[in-house]
C-alpha positions as CSV (number, residue, x, y, z in Angstrom):
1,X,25.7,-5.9,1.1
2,X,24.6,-8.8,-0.7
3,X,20.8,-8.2,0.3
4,X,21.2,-4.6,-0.3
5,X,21.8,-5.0,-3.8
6,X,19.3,-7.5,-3.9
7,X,16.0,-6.1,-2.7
8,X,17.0,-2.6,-3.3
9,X,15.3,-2.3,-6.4
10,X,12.2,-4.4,-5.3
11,X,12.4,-2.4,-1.6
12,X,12.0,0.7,-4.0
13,X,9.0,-0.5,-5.9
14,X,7.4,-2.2,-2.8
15,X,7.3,1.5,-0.8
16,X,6.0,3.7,-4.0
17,X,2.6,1.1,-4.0
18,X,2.8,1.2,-0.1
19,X,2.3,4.9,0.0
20,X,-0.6,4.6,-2.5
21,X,-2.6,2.3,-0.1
22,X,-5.8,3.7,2.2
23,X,-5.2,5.7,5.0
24,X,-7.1,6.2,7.9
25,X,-8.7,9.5,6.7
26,X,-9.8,7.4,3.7
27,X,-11.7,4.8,5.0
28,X,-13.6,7.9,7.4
29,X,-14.7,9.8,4.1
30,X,-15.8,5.5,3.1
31,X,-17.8,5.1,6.0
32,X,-19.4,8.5,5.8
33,X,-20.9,7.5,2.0
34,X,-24.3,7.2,1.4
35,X,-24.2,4.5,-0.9
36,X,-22.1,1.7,-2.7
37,X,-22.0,3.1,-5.9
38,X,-20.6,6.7,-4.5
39,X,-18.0,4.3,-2.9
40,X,-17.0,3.0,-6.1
41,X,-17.2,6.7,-8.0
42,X,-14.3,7.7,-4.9
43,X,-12.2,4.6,-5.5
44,X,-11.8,5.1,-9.2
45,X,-11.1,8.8,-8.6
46,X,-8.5,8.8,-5.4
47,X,-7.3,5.4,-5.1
48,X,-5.4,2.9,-7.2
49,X,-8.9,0.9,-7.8
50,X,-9.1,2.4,-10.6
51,X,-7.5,0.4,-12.8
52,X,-9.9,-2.8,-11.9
53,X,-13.3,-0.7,-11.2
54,X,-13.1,1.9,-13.7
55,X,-14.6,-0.4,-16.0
56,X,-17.6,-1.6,-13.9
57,X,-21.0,-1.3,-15.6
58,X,-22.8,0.4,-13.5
59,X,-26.2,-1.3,-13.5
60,X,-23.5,-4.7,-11.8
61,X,-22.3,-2.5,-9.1
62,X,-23.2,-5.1,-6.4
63,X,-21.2,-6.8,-3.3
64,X,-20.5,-10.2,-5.6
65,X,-18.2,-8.4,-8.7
66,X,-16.7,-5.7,-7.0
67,X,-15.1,-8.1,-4.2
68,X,-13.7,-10.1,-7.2
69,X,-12.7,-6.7,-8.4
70,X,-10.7,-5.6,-5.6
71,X,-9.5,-9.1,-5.5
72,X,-7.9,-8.8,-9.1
73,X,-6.4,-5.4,-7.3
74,X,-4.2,-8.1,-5.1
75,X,-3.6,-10.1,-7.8
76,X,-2.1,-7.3,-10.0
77,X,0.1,-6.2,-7.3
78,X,1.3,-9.7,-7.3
79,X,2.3,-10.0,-10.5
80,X,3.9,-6.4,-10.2
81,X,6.1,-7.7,-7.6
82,X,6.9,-10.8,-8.6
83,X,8.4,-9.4,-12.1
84,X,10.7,-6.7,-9.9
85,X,11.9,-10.0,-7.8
86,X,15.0,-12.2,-8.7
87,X,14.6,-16.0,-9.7
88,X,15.2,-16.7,-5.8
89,X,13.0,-13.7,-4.7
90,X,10.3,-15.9,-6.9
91,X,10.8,-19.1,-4.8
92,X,9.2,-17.6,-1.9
93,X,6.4,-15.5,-3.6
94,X,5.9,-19.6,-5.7
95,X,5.6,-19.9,-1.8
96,X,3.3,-17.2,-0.7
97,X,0.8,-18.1,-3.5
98,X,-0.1,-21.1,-1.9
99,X,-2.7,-19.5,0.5
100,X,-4.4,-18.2,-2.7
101,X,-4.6,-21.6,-4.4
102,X,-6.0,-23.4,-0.8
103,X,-8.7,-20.1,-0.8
104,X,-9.7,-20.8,-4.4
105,X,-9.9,-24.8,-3.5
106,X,-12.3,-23.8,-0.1
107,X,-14.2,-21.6,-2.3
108,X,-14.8,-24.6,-4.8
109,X,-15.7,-27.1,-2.1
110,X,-18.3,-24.8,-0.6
111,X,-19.5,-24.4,-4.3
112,X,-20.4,-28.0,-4.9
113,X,-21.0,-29.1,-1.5
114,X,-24.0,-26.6,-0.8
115,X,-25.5,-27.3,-4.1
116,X,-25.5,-23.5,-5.5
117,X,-27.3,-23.3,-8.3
118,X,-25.4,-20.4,-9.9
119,X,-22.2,-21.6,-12.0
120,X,-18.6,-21.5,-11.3
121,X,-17.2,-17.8,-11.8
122,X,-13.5,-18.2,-11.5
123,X,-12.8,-16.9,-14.9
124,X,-11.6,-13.7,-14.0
125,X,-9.0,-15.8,-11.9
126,X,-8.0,-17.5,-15.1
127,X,-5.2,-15.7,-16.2
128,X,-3.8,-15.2,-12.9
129,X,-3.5,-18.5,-12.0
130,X,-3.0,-20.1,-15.4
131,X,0.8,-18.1,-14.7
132,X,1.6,-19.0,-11.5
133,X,-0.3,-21.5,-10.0
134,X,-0.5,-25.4,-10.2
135,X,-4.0,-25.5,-10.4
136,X,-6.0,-25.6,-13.9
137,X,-8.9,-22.9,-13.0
138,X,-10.1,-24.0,-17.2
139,X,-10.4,-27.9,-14.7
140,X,-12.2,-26.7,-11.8
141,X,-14.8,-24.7,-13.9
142,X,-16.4,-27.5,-15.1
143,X,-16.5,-29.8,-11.2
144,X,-20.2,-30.2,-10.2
145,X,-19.1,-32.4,-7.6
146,X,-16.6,-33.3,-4.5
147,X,-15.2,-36.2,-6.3
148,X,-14.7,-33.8,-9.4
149,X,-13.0,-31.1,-8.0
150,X,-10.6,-33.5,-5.9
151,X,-9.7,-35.3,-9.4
152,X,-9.7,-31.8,-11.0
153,X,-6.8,-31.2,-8.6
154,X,-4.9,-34.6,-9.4
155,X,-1.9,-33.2,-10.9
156,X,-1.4,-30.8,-8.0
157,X,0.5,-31.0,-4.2
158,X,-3.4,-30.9,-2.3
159,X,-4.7,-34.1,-4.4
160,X,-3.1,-36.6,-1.8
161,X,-4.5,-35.2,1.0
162,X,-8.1,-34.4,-0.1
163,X,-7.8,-37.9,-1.4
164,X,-7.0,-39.4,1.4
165,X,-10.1,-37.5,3.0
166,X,-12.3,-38.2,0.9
167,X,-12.0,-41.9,1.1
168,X,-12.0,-42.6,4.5
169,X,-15.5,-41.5,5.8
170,X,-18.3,-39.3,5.5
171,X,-16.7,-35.5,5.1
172,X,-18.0,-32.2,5.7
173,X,-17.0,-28.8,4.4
174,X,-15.1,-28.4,7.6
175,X,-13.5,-31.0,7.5
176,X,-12.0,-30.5,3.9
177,X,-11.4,-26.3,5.1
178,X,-9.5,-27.9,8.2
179,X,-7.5,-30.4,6.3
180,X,-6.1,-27.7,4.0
181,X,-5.7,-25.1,6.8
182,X,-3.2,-27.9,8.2
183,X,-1.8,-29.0,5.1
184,X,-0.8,-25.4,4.5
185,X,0.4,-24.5,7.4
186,X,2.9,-27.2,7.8
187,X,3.9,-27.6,4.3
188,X,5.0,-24.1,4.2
189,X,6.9,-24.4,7.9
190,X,8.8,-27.5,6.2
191,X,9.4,-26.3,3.1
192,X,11.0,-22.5,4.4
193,X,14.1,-24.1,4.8
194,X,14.4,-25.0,1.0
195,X,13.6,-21.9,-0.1
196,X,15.2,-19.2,2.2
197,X,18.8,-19.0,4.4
198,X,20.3,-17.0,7.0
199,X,18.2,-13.6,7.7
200,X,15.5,-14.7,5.7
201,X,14.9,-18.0,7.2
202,X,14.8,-16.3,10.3
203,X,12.2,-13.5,9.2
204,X,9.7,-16.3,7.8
205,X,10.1,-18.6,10.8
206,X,9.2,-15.4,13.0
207,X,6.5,-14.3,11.0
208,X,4.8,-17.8,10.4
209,X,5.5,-19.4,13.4
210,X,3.5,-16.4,15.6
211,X,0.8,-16.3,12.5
212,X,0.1,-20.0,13.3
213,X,0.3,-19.7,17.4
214,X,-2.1,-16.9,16.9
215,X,-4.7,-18.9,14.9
216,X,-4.5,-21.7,17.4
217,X,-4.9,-19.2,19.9
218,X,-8.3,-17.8,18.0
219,X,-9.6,-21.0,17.0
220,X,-9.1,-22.1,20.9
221,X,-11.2,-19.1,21.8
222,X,-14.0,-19.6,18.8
223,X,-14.1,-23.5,19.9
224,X,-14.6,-22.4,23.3
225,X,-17.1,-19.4,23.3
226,X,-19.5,-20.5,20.1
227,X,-19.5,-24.2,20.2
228,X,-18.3,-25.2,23.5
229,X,-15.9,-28.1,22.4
230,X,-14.4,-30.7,24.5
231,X,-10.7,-30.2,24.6
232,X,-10.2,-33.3,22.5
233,X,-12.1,-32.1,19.6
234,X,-10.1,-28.4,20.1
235,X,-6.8,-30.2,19.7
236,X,-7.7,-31.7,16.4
237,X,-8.2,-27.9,15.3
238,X,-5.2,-27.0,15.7
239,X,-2.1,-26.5,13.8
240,X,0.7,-28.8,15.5
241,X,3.4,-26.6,15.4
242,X,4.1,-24.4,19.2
243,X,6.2,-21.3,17.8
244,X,8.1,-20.3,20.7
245,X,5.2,-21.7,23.1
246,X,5.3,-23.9,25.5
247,X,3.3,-27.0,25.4
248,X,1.6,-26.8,28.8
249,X,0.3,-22.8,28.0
250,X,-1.7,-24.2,24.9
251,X,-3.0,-27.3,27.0
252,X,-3.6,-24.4,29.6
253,X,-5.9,-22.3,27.1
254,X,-7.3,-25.6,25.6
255,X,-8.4,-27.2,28.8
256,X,-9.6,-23.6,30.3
257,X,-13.0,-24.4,32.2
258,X,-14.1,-21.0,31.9
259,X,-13.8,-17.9,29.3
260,X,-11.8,-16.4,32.1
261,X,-9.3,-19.0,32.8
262,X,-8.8,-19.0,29.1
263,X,-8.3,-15.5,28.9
264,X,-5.8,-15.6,32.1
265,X,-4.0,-18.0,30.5
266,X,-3.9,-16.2,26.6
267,X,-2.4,-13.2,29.2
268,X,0.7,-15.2,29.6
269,X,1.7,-15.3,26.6
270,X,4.0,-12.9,25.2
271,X,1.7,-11.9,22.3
272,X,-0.6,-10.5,25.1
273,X,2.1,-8.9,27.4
274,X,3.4,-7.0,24.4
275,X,0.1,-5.7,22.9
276,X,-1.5,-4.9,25.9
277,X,-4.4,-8.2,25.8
278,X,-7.2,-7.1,27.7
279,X,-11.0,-7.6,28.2
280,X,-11.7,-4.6,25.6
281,X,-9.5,-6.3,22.7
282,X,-11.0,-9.1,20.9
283,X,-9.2,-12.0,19.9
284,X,-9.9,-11.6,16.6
285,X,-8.3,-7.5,16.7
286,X,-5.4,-8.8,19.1
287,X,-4.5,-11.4,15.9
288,X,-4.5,-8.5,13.7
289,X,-2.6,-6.3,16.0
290,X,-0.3,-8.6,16.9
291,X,0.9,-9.4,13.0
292,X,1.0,-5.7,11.9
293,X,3.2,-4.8,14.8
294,X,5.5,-8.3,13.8
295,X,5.5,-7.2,10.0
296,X,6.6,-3.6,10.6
297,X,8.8,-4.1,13.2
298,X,10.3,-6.9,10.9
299,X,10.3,-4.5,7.6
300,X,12.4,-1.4,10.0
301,X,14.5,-3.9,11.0
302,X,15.4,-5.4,7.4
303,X,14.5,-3.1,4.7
304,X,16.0,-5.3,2.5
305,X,14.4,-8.2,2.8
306,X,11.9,-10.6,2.3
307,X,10.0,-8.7,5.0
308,X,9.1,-5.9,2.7
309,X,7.6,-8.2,0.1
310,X,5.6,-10.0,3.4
311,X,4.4,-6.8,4.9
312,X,3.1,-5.1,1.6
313,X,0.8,-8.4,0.8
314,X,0.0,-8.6,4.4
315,X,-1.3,-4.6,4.8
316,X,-2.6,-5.5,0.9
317,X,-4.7,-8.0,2.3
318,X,-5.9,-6.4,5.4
319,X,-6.9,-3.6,3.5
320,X,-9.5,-5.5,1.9
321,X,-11.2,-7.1,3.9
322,X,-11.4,-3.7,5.3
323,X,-12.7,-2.4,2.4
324,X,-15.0,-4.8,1.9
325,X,-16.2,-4.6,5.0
326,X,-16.7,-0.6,5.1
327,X,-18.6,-1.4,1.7
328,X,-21.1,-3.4,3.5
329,X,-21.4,-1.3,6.4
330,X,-22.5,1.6,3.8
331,X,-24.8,-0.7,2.2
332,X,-26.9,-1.4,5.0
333,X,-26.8,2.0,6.2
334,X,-24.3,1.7,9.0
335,X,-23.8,5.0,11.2
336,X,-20.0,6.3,10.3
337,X,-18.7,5.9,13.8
338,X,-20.2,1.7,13.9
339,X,-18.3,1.2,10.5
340,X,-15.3,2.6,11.8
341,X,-14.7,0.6,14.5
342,X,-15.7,-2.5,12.2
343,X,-12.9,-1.7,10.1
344,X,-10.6,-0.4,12.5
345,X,-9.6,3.3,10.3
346,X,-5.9,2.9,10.7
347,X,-3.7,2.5,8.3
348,X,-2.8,-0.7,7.8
């Protein structure tokens, strides 16, 4: 009872912006569009994008603003739910919003590392982020360097371990994407028990620990297929934490001589026996798969829950980068049935 009264009201808000997400028959009438901008005239018309697009000028309808567009979208929704939620309901969204925060760090790193010429444009982030986060977007503006966006980040939970980077050898942008990849990964694993109890605890530890054995499980397979690693160097990408899988399957998939041993061993796993893992389903769709099945099934179960807050930002998410990706596809003058199957046309 006590979870009924407590997510009922935020259950009820959650499902009214659930049903105004893109179906399937949207994103066919998206892929069937002749240009970007006719994309953009839809969304303000028949979607909830209005209220971040209808403002566009039209003469900067191009790939760069309306992705930081539709990003705002995810934002707003967000903020929407975080003002239904209770002070505890908070502790885990403060929780969620850390995968923003390590996106927003990435994206500043690649900044100054590759030398863009073009300035910082996280203003639009500003006000987002000058509410909830930790980190001082007015700070990062102004970084021109690696050293200046670590210190920029001084008075925040990532500064120790870029620091700690940083000083000890010569770093790439991967290495600083990896080492935040792990950082979050495990922070949020070990700080779930602080924030959530009982049912909940359960949910989260379900829901992140298969999210992380399924990235270890991709980033095996990219290490393997694209840049033919040697299992040492694969270990070091992954996230130490086995969710529920044994040991000697990941050293199975890591140490795989072939793409078909790996994939042989991937089949045992109970992600593959329970989606159907075959030759025809990429890794990267079977990841997808596998969480949407885990988030719904999750959501049935327990309505009332942090599971509907985690399945809305999860199908939120999902929808775009499938957005985005339709929008490119249109762009470059993709056939309607090759940018469906980029994008998938389910409803997420």
């Amino acid at each position: 009872m006590g979870n009924l009264l407590a997510y009922s009201g935020i259950a009820t808000k959650v499902r009214a912006m659930e049903a105004k997400l893109l179906w399937k028959e949207d994103f066919e009438k998206i892929a069937a569009m002749k240009s970007v901008p006719e994309v953009v005239s839809w969304l303000i018309q028949n979607s909830t994008y209005k209220e971040v697009l209808e403002n566009l000028d039209p003469g900067l309808i191009h790939r760069g603003n309306i992705e930081k567009l539709l990003e705002l979208s995810l934002y707003h929704d967000y903020t929407k739910i975080y003002r239904f939620c209770s002070l505890e309901q908070r502790k885990f969204l403060r929780l969620y919003l850390k995968r923003y925060e390590v996106a927003l760090i990435n994206y500043c790193l690649r900044i100054v590392i590759n030398h863009y010429k073009e300035p910082f444009d996280l203003n639009y982030k500003k006000p987002f982020f000058d509410k909830y986060s930790q980190i001082s977007i007015e700070k990062l503006i102004h970084s021109r360097t690696t050293d200046e966006v670590i210190e920029n980040l001084r008075d925040t939970e990532y500064y120790g371990t870029l620091k700690k980077l940083r000083d000890g050898r010569a770093v790439t942008l991967f290495d600083y994407d990896l080492a935040l990849n792990l950082y979050y990964f495990t922070s949020m694993w070990k700080s779930r028990k602080k924030v959530l109890k009982n049912k909940e605890l359960e949910i989260f530890t379900r829901d992140c620990g298969s999210k992380i054995n399924l990235l270890n499980i991709q980033w095996i397979y990219r290490a393997k297929k694209y840049f033919s690693l040697e299992p040492a160097d694969i270990y070091a990408l992954l996230i130490p934490i086995h969710y529920k899988l044994r040991t000697e399957l990941v050293q199975e998939m890591v140490e795989a001589e072939t793409m078909e041993d790996f994939e042989r061993a991937v089949s045992k796993t109970s992600y593959a026996r329970h989606y159907h893992f075959t030759d025809q389903l990429t890794i990267e769709k079977m990841y997808a798969d596998c969480l949407y099945y885990l988030y719904i099934t999750d959501r049935r179960s327990n309505p009332y829950s942090i599971a509907c807050i985690n399945t809305y930002l999860f199908m939120k998410e999902q929808e775009l980068e499938k957005l985005t990706t339709a929008m490119e596809c249109v762009r470059y003058g993709v056939s309607p049935d090759e940018t469906l199957q980029y994008v998938g046309g389910r409803k997420l």
